[in-house]
N, C-alpha and C positions, 0 to 999 in steps of 0.2 A: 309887501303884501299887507294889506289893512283886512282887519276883523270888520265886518259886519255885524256880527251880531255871535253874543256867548249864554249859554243856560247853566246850571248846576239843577240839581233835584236833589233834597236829602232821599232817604228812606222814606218809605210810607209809613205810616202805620200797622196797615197787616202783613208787613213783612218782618223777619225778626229782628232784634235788635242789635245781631251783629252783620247785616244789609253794610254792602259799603255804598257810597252814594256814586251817584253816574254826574258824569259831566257831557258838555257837546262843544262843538265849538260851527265856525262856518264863516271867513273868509272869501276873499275875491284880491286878484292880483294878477300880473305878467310869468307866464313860465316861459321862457325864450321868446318864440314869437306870437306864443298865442296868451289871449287872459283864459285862468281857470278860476272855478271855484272847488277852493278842498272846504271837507268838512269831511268831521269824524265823531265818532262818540265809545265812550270808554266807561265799561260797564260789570263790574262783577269779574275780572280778568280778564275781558274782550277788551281791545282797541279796533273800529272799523274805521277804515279812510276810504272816503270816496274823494276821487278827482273829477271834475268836469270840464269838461274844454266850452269855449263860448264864442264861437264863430261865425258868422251872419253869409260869409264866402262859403267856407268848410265843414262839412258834416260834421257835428259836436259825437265827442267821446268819451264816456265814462268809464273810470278803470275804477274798482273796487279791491281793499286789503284787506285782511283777518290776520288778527295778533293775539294768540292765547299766551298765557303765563300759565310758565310751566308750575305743573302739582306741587313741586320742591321749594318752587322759585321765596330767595327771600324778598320779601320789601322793605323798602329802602326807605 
């Protein structure tokens, strides 16, 4: 699978100073027999992943995840 293209974003400025900074990312590659593109972005304890199917025969399919980090959770 090859990256197409990655961002980062610090903090803004009008947010406070302990803002943790968000990343994204966005890829393109084979999953068995179809290409997908994932992409996801990770934010303030959210990860979302979307999947895309990319099919020109087959109706294209988007699946979408949500991943909170728990209240307690340590980081690593």
């Amino acid at each position: 699978m090859t990256t197409r293209s990655a961002s980062s974003a610090g903090p803004a400025a009008s947010r406070p100073s302990d803002a943790a900074e968000a990343v994204a990312f966005l890829a393109e590659g084979p999953l068995g027999s179809r290409q997908v593109i994932p992409c996801g972005y990770l934010n303030r304890g959210l990860l979302t992943i979307d999947v895309h199917t990319v099919d020109p025969q087959i109706p294209n399919v988007m699946y979408r995840a949500h991943f909170y980090r728990s209240e307690g959770a340590v980081l690593l």
